[in-house]
C-alpha positions in Angstrom: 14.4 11.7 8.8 10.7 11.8 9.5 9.4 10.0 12.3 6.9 7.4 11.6 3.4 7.5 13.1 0.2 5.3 12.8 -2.5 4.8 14.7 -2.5 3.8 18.4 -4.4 3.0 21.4 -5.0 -0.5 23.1 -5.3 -3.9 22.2 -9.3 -3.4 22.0 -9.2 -0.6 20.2 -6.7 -2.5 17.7 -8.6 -5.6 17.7 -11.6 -3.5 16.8 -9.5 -1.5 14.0 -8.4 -4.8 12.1 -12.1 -5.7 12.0 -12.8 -2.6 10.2 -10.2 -3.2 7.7 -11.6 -6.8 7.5 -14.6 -5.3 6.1 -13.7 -2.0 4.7 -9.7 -2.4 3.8 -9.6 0.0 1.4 -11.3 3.1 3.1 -9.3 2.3 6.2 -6.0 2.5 4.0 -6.8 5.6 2.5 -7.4 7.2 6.0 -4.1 5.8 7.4 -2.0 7.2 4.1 -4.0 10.8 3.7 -3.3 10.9 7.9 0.5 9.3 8.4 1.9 9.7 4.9 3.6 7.4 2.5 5.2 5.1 5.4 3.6 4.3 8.4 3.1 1.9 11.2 -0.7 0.0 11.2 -0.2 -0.1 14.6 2.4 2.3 16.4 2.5 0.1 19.6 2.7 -3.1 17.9 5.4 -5.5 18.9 6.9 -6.5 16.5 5.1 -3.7 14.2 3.7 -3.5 10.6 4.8 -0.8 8.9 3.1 0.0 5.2 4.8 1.6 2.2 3.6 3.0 -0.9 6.4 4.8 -2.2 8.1 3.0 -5.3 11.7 3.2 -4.0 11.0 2.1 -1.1 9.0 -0.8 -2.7 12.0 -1.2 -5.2 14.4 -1.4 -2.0 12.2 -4.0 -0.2 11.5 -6.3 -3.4 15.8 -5.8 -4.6 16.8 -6.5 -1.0 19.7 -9.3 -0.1 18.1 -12.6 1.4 19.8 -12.0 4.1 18.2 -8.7 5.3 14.6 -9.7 4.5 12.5 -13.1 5.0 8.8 -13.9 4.0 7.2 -17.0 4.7 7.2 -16.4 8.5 4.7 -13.6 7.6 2.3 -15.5 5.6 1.0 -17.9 8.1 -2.5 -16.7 7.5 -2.4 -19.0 4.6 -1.3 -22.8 6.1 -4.8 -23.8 6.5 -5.6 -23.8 3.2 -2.1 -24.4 1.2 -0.2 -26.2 3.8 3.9 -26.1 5.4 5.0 -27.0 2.5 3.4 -24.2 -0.1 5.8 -22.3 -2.3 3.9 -19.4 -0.2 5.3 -20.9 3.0 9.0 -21.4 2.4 12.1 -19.4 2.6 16.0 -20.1 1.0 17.0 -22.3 -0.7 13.6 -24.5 -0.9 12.0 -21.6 -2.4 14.1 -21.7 -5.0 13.7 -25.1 -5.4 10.4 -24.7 -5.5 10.2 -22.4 -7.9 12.0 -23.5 -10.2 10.2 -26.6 -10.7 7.2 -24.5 -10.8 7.9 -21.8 -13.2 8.0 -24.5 -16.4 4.2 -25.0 -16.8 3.7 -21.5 -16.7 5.6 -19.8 -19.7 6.2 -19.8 -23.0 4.8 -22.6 -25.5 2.5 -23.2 -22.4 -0.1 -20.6 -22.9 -1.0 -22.6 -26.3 -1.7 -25.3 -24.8 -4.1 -23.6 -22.2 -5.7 -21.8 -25.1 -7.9 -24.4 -26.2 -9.2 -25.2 -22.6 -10.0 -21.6 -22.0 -11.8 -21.0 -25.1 -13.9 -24.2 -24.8 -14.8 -23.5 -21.1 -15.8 -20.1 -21.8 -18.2 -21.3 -24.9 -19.4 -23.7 -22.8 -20.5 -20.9 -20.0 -21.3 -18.3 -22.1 -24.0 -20.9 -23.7 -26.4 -21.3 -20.3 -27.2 -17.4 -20.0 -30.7 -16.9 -21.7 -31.5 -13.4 -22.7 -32.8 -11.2 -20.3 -32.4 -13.9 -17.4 -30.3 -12.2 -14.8 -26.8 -14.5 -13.2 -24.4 -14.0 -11.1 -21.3 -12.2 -12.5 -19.1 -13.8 -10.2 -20.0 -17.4 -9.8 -20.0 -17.2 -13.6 -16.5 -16.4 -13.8 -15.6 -18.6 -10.8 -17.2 -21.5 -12.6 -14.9 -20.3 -15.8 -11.6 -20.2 -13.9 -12.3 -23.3 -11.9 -12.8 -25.6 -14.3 -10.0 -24.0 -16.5 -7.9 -24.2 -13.2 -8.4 -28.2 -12.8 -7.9 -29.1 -16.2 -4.6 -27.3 -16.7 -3.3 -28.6 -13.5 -4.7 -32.4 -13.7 -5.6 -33.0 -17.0 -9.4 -33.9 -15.5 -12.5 -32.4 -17.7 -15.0 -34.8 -16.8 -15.7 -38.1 -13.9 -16.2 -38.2 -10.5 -12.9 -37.1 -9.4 -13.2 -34.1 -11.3 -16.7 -33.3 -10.1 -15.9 -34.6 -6.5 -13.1 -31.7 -6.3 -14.7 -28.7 -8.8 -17.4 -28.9 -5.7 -15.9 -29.2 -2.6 -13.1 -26.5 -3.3 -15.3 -24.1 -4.6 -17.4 -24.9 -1.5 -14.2 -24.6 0.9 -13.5 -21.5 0.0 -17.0 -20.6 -0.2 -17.4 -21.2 3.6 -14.4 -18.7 4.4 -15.3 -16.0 1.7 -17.7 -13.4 3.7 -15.9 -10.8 5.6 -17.5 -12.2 9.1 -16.2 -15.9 8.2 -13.0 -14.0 7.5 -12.2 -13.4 10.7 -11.3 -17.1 11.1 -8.3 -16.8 9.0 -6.9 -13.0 10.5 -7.7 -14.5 14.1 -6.4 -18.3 14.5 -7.8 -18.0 18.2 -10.9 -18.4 16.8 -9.8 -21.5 14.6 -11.7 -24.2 16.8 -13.2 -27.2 15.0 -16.8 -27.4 17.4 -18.1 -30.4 14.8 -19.3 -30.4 11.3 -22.2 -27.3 11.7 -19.8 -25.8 12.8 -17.6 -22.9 10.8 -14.2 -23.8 11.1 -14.6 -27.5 11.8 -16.9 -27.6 7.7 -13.8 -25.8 6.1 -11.5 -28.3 8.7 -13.9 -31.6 6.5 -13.8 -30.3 3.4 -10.1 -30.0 3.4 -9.9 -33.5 4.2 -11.8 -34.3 1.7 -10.2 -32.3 -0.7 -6.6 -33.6 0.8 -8.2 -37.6 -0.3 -8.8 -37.2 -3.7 -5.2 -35.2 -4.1 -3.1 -37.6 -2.7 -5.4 -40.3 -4.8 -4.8 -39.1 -7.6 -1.1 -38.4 -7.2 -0.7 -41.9 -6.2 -2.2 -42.9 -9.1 -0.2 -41.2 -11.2 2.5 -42.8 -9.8 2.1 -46.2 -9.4 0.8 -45.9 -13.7 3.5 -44.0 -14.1 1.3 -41.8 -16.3 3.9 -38.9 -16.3 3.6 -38.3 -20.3 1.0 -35.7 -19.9 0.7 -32.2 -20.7 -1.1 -31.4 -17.9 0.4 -29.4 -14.8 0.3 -32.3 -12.2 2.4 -34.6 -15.0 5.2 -32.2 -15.6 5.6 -31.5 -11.8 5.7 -35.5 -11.0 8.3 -35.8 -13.9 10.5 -32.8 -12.7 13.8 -33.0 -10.7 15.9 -30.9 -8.8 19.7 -30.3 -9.1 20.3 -33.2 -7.2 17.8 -35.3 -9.2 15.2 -35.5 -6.6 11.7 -35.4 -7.2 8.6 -33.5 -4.8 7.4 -35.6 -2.5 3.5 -36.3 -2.1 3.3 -33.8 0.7 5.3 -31.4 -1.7 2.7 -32.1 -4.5 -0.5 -32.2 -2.9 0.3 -28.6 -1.2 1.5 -27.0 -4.4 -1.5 -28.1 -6.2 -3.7 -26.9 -3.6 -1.7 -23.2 -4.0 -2.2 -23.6 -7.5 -5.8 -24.5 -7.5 -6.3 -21.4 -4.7 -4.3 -18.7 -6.6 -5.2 -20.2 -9.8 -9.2 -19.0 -9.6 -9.7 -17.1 -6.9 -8.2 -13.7 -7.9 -8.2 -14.2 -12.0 -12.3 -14.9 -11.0 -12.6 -11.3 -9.4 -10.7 -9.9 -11.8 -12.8 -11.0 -14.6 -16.3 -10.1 -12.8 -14.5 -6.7 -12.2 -13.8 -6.1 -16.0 -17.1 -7.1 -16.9 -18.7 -4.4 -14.7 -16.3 -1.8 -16.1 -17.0 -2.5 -19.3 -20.8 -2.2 -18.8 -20.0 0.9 -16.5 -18.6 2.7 -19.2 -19.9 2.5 -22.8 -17.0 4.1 -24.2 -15.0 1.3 -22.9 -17.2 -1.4 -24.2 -17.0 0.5 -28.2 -13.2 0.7 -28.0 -12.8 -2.6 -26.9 -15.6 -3.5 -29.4 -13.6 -1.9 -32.3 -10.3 -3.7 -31.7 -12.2 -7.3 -31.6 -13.8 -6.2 -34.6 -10.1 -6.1 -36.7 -9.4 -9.7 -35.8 -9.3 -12.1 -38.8 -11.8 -14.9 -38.2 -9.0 -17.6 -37.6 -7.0 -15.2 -35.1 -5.1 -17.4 -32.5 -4.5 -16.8 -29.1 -1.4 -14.9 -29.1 -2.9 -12.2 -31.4 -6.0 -11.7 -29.3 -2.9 -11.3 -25.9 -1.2 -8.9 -28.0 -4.5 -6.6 -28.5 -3.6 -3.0 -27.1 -6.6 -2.1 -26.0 -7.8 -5.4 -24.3 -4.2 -5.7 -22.5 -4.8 -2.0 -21.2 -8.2 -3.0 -20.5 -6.8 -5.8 -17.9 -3.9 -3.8 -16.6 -6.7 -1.1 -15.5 -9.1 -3.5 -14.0 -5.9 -5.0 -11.6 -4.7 -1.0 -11.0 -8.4 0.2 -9.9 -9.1 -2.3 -7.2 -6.4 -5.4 -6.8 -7.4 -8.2 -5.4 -5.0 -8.7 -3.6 -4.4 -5.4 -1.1 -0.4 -6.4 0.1 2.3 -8.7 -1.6 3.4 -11.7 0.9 5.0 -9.6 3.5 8.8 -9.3 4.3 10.3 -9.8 7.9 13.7 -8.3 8.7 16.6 -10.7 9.4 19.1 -8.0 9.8 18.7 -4.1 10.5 18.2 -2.5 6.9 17.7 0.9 5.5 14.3 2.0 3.8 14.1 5.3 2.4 16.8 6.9 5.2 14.7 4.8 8.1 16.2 2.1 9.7 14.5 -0.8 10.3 14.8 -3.5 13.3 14.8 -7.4 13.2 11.3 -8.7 13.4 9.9 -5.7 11.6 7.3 -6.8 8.9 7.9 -4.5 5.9 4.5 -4.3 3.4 4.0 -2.9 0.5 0.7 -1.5 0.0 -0.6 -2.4 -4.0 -3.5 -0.5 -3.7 -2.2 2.7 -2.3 0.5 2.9 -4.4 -1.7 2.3 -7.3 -4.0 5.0 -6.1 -0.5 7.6 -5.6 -1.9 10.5 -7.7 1.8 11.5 -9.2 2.1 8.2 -11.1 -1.7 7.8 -11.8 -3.4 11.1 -12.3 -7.5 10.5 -11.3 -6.5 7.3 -10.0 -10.7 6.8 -9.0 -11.4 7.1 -12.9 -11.2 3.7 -15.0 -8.8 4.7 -17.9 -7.4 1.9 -19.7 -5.6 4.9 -21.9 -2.7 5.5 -19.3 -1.4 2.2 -19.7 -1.2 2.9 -23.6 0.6 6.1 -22.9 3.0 5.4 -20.5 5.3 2.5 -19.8 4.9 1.6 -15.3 7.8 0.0 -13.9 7.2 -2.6 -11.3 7.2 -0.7 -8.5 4.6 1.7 -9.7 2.4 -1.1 -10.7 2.9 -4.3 -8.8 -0.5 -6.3 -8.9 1.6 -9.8 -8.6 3.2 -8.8 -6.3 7.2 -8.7 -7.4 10.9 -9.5 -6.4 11.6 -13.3 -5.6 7.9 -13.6 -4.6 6.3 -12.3 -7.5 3.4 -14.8 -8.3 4.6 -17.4 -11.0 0.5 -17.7 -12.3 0.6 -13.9 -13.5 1.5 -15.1 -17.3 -1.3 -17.6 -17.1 -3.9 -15.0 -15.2 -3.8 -12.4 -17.8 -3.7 -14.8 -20.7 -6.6 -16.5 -19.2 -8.1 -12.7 -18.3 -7.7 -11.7 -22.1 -8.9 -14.5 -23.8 -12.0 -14.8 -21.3 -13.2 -11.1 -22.2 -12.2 -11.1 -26.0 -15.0 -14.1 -25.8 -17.8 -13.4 -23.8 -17.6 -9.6 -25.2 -17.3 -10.4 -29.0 -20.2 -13.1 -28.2 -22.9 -11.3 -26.4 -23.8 -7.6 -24.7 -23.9 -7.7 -21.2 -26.0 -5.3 -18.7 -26.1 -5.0 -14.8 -29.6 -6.6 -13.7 -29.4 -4.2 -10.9 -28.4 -0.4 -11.4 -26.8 0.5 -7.9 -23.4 1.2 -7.3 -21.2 -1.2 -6.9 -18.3 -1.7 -4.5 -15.7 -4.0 -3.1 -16.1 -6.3 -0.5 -14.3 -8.8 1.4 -14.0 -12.2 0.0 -11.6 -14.6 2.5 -7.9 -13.1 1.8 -8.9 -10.9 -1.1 -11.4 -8.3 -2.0 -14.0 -8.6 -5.2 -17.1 -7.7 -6.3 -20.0 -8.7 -4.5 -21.1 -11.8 -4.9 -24.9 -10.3 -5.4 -23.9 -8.7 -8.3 -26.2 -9.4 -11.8 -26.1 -9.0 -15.2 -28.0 -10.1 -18.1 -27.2 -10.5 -21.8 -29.5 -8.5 -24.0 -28.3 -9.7 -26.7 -26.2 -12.3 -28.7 -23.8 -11.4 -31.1 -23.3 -13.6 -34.5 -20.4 -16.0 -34.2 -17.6 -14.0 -36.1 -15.8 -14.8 -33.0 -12.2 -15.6 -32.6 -10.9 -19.0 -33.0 -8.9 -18.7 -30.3 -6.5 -21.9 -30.7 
């Protein structure tokens, strides 16, 4: 059994190693795994320590591990300012499973249908304020997309000044944490100090607030109308029961629909603005992709367009190359358990590294090159290719995200050519808890395409 190593030295010199990875995560992970191997310690002195894996059996023995070996919501404290105790992210047991499975009904099956027809129309409705040759930005475009597509699935809300009143101050709360410097607020809580409104951490403190009002608002609302007939996220949540016939309370509620609206945008936004730029990167790409939208009948609906090949390999690439999220929620040992031949300790935190592992050059040969191909020739398993996450964490949106993901590009792309504005590299860069494009990237449409798009319903 090989001895594990990482990197060492004091608590400055670690201090000083997280902000690095802060700002440059993924060239600091690819030092640490081409110097310590597939398993290693981000910190060899750490107590407890964090040890990273990128091997799939040892993923596959983390994510298939008993309950009673391995915890995670003790790990993903980072998160409680923004979701709250009682986020699906933040339990363990048996509420997360009750949790989830009062969750997981909006989110499959018959569903996607109904979410169709909002994606489609928001799209359209974005896609119609770019002018030819004026340069936007790629990603506040596709944060306005998901947004918007985010709040009407989960409230029902497309228009008033609820709507508007929360579109605005959540994309402007997690605006104000999104740099890598204002970052550091969420990896360091010492730092967390509310000094007043100018003030970092004491804005994002009052627009949470804010945000928290209009929540509980309209959940009350709901209530006391008993408008629970809806098709809308929020209704089938306040209408759901437990085993034991109990409903979520409003604390329940309003922090689930804030993990919704978080996990909801956020990383299906990046992902989009991602594709776009690999699409436009890469002309052969764009004419494939091209040439499959091109055999779809007029009236195609939106389970045709998921069920494109090429578009679905298209997605699965742009979530391989650079994830946006870098770890799955952590796991914390309970009980001593076996990885791989190592034995692990209580107190251990056990992570899984997505974007090492999708960068492992025996599953993904070239893994730097954008090739949609290898996901038409080979079938992954889930813990070769894990950008959900997986196990009993596995993110309950990831039906929803790629649906949303498909539909988005099958429209803008059949609808109009897209160009970067500016022709420099581009790479990843911090963005709060994930990593994205940067948020300067442009691109301009030089042209529109006629309107043999698909219906999309």
């Amino acid at each position: 059994m090989t001895q594990l190593d990482g990197p060492g030295g004091s608590l400055i010199i670690q201090t000083l190693r997280t902000i690095r990875w802060i700002f440059r995560p993924f060239d600091v992970l690819e030092e640490y795994t081409q110097r310590y191997g597939d398993t290693f310690f981000i910190w060899k002195n750490a107590s407890p320590p964090v040890v990273y894996f990128t091997h799939p059996q040892a993923i596959q023995q983390i994510f298939t591990a008993d309950s009673t070996h391995l915890e995670s919501a003790s790990g993903n404290g980072i998160l409680l300012p923004i979701v709250g105790e009682n986020s699906l992210f933040l339990l363990d047991g048996g509420r997360h499973q009750r949790q989830r499975r009062l969750l997981m009904p909006p989110f499959h099956g018959d569903r996607m249908r109904t979410y169709s027809e909002i994606i489609n129309t928001i799209t359209e409705q974005v896609i119609s304020q770019w002018q030819i040759g004026k340069p936007f930005y790629v990603r506040s475009a596709t944060q306005e997309i998901t947004l918007r597509v985010i709040l009407s699935a989960v409230f029902g809300l497309h228009q008033g000044e609820r709507y508007q009143k929360l579109r605005q101050l959540f994309s402007s709360m997690l605006d104000s944490i999104s740099s890598p410097w204002t970052a550091l607020f969420l990896f360091f809580p010492s730092l967390q100090w509310d000094l007043g409104a100018w003030s970092p951490w004491g804005c994002f403190i009052r627009q949470r607030r804010q945000i928290d009002q209009l929540l509980y608002t309209e959940i009350r609302e709901r209530r006391e109308t008993a408008d629970q007939g809806g098709e809308d996220i929020l209704s089938l949540l306040l209408s759901a029961r437990d085993e034991a016939g109990q409903s979520m309370s409003d604390e329940e509620l309003r922090d689930e629909l804030l993990s919704l609206l978080f996990a909801g945008h956020e990383t299906t936004a990046s992902a989009l603005a991602w594709a776009l730029y690999w699409i436009d990167y890469l002309p052969d790409v764009r004419e494939k992709l091209l040439s499959e939208l091109a055999t779809l009948p007029a009236d195609a609906d939106s389970s045709t367009i998921a069920r494109l090949p090429y578009l679905t390999a298209v997605c699965q690439e742009t979530l391989r190359i650079y994830p946006i999220v870098l770890n799955p929620f952590p796991r914390i040992v309970k009980s001593p358990i076996e990885i791989m031949g190592q034995t692990f300790a209580p107190g251990t935190t056990l992570l899984p590294s997505i974007y090492l592992t999708h960068q492992r050059e025996d599953i993904y040969p070239e893994p730097k090159r954008f090739k949609p191909e290898r996901f038409l020739e080979r079938q992954y398993s889930q813990y070769e290719y894990l950008p959900f996450g997986g196990g009993t964490r596995r993110c309950i949106g990831s039906a929803l995200a790629l649906f949303e993901m498909k539909l988005v590009l099958a429209k803008i792309i059949s609808r109009c050519e897209l160009t970067l504005a500016d022709q420099r590299p581009i790479k990843p860069t911090r963005r709060g808890l994930t990593v994205a494009p940067p948020s300067t990237m442009r691109m301009k449409v030089t042209q529109f395409r006629s309107q043999k798009t698909p219906a999309m319903v």
